[in-house]
C-alpha positions, -999 to +999 in steps of 0.1 A: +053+575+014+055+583+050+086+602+062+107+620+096+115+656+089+153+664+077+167+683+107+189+720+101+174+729+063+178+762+049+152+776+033+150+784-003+148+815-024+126+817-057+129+836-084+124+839-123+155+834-148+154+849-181+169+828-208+208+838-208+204+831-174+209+867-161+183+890-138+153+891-161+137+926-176+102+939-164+092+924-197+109+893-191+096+885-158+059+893-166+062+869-194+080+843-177+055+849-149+022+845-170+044+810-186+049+800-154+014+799-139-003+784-170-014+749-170+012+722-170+015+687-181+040+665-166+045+635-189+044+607-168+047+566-167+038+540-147+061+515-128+051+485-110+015+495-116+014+513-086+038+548-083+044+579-115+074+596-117+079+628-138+111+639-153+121+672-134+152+692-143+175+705-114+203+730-128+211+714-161+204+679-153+169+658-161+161+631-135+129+614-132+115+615-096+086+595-081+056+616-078+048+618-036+022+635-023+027+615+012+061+630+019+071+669+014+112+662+003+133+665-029+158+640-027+181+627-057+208+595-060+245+614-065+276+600-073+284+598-039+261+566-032+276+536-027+267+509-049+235+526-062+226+500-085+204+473-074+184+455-094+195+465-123+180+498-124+211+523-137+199+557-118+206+591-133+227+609-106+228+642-097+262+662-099+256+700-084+293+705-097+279+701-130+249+730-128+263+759-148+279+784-124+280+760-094+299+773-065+315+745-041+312+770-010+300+757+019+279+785+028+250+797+009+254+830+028+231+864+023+263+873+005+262+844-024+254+854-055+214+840-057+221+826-092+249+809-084+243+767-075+259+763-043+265+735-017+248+741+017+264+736+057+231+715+056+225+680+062+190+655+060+180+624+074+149+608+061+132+575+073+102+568+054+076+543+068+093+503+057+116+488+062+154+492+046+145+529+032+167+554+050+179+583+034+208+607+040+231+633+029+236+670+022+216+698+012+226+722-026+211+751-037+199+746-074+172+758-104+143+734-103+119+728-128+091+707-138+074+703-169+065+734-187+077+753-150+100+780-150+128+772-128+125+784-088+158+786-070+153+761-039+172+739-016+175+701-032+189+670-009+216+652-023+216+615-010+250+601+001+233+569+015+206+552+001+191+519+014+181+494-010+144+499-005+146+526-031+182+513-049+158+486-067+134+507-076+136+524-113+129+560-099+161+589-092+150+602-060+115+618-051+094+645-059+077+651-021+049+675-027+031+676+009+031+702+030+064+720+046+045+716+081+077+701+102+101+699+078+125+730+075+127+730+036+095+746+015+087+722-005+084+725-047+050+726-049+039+747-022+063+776-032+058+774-073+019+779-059+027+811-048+015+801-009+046+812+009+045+841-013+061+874-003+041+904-006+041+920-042+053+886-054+031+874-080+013+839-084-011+817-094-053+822-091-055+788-081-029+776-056-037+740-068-025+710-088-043+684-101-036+644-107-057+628-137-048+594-137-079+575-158-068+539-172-099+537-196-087+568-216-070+553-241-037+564-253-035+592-226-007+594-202-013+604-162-015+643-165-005+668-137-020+707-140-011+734-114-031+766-115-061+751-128-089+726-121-104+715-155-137+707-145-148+685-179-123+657-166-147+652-131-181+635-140-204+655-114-193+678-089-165+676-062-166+664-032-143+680-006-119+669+025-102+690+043-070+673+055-046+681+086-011+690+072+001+690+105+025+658+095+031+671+061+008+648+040-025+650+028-040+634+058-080+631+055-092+619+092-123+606+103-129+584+070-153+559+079-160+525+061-184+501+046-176+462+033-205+449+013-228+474+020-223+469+059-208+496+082-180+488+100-179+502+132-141+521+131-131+553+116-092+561+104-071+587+088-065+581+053-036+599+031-042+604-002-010+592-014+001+597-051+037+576-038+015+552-022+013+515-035-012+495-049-027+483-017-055+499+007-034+503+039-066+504+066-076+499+100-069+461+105-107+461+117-120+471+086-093+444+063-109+416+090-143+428+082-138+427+044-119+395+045-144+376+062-169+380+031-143+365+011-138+333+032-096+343+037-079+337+065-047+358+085-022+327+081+007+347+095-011+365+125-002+400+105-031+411+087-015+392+059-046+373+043-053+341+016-078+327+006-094+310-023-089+320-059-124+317-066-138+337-041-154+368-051-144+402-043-173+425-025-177+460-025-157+484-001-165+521+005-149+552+023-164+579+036-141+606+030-151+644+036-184+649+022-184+624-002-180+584-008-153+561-031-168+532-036-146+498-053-169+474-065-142+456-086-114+451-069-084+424-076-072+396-063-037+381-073-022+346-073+003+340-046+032+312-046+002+282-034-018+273-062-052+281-059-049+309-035-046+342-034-045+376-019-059+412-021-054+447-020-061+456+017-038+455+041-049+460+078-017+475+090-028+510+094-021+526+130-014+559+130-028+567+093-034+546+060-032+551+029-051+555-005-031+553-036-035+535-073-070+524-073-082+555-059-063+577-085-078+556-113-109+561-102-110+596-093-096+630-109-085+646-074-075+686-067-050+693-045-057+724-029-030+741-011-047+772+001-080+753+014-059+725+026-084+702+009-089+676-013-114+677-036-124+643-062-144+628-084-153+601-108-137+608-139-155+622-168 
């Protein structure tokens, strides 16, 4: 998901928490720090085939936020939305008045006690990249955790206004874990990774995390480790992209393509999007190209395309970094005419695209916040 920068964010201040909640011992924090940089499982689902979310605790509430690597922000539903429920979906809301030892200051001054949850002066303004998905509000300072994580003190947004793009959807607010490039807050990730570390602070060896999302494992859930790449889940070595952070998404450019073995002549920059959907969102060359093997036609003059239930899919490929993702199997689904149907690439790209579900299940990827890379492969 695709996103402007919150303006006027503090940034946030990490640090360990022993288990009664006061300043942890030598003892403590070397414990909590060797915890803390193990590897972690996030138990995550599946929604709409397409997006994960992970339950992640913030002060001494659980919520379970949608897993983003195409956007850099924290940002929960709170009791202060109106009318959050749409759809159906019943979101958990976050209360910061309800952390133990919340403050309601205004100021999170170099004064204020750093265990204390306090609100912020701050305010953010989100717009992500469709339509009817603006979010706003103010800015706490809270314990976040994920998983087996111990908890980092950080800023978290607190959404007073939520459009109804993300009201219908069965997700609590997002889990951004792109880089802090623009954006005034550090995000999660980047700062549980140890790379804004301060000097003598300790961290991870491996400033990564990694996404294992393999369908044909049976009774396995999507994983998430952070410190570690566990090389038996890739089936051959990686291959490596560096990406431009610059927008604060893992942005691979120059990815080039191929439609049924055929080159087509157009190159793009591709995010590797955990949040993204189940569609290819490419260079509307490269969805005219791939279309045209499949005898579909653009009914609506959008890069929106039909065509024939029966035809058959053909291979696409990407070129991205030094290696290739190739689909040979892709879907087709039935739309409202009978008979016809429609496919999973769009040709609406412009600035960027996007890679998201198929490529996931298809590819154990590393995250690599030091190199600024990804790295991916088939899985094992």
């Amino acid at each position: 998901m695709k996103y402007n920068h919150p303006t006027a964010l503090l940034a946030f201040i990490p640090l360990l928490m022993s288990e009664s909640g006061a300043l942890p011992t030598a003892n403590e924090a070397a414990t909590h720090l060797q915890r803390r940089y193990d590897t972690h499982t996030l138990a995550t689902y599946e929604y709409t085939g397409a997006h994960w979310t992970t339950p992640v605790k913030i002060g001494n509430q659980i919520l379970n936020l949608l897993v983003d690597t195409g956007s850099s922000d924290l940002w929960v539903f709170s009791p202060y939305v109106h009318n959050p429920v749409v759809n159906g979906f019943n979101h958990t809301l976050y209360d910061y008045t309800k952390s133990p030892g919340s403050g309601i200051t205004t100021d999170c001054g170099p004064d204020e006690d750093i265990h204390t949850p306090c609100k912020t002066n701050s305010t953010f303004d989100i717009s992500y990249s469709f339509p009817d998905s603006e979010v706003k509000g103010f800015v706490v300072n809270d314990w976040v955790s994920v998983g087996a994580t111990d908890p980092v003190q950080m800023n978290v947004e607190v959404a007073t206004v939520v459009n109804n793009a993300f009201k219908g959807a069965p997700i609590d607010g997002i889990l951004g874990l792109g880089f802090q490039s623009e954006n005034h807050v550090s995000p999660f990730m980047t700062r549980l990774l140890g790379v804004n570390r301060t000097q003598g602070e300790e961290g991870p060896t491996l400033p990564v995390f990694t996404v294992d999302v393999d369908p044909k494992r049976n009774g396995s859930l999507p994983t998430f480790e952070i410190g570690k790449i566990d090389l038996q889940k890739a089936n051959g070595s990686l291959s490596y992209a560096p990406v431009n952070h610059t927008t604060g998404r893992w942005l691979v450019e120059d990815v080039a393509f191929e439609v049924a073995d055929q080159i087509v002549n157009v190159t793009g920059a591709m995010v590797i999007d955990t949040g993204g959907s189940g569609y290819f969102n490419v260079p509307s060359a490269v969805a005219k190209a791939y279309y045209a093997h499949v005898g579909a036609r653009d009914l609506s003059g959008n890069n929106s395309y039909y065509f024939p239930c029966s035809s058959t899919m053909v291979p696409m490929t990407m070129h991205i970094g030094n290696g290739t993702a190739t689909y040979n199997d892709l879907p087709n689904w039935n739309s409202s005419v009978s008979g016809i149907c429609t496919g999973p690439i769009l040709g609406n790209a412009t600035d960027f695209g996007n890679v998201g579900k198929y490529f996931f299940e298809k590819y154990f990827t590393v995250f690599d916040y030091k190199a600024q890379a990804v790295q991916y492969a088939p899985h094992a």
